[in-house]
N, C-alpha and C positions, 0 to 999 in steps of 0.2 A: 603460212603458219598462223594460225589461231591467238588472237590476242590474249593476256590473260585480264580479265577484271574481277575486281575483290569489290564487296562491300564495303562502303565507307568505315573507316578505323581498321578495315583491314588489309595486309599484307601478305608476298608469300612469306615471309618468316612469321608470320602468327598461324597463319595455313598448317605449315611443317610441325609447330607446337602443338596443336589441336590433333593435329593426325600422328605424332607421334605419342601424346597424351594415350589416346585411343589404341593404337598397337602395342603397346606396355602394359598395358591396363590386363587382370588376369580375370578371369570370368566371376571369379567372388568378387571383381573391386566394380566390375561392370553392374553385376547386379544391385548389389550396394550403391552402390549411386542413382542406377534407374528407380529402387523403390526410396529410396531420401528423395527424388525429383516427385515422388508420388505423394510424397507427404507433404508436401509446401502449399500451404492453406493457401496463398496468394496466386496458385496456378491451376490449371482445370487441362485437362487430357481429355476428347472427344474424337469420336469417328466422323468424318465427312467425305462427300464424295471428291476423288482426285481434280475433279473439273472445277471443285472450288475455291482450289486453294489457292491460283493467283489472285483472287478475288480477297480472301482472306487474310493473304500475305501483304497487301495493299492496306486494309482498314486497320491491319498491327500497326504498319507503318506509319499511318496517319494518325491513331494512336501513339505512337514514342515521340511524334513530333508534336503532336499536340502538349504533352505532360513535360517539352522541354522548353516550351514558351513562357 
């Protein structure tokens, strides 16, 4: 049997809130959310290739930890 691991601060009950968030959610509230995510001057949406996102996923990370020093 497959273990389960969660990100730090996460659990399966924050899992089940997140996905259940997301299966309630009606297609007006989805889109409504994705373009408010579009409008958050603090954040930036770009296309990269799939090979680089462990890479990318890593320098976030080293970023959140660096800004919580």
């Amino acid at each position: 049997m497959r273990q389960k691991r969660f990100p730090p601060g996460w659990d399966e009950e924050r899992v089940r809130k997140v996905l259940a968030h997301y299966e309630q959610q009606t297609e007006e509230e989805a889109v409504a959310e994705d373009e408010a995510a579009f409008e958050d001057s603090t954040q930036t949406v770009i296309e990269v290739p799939k090979e680089l996102l462990p890479a990318i996923r890593d320098l976030i990370a080293k970023h959140k930890e660096s800004r919580r020093a």
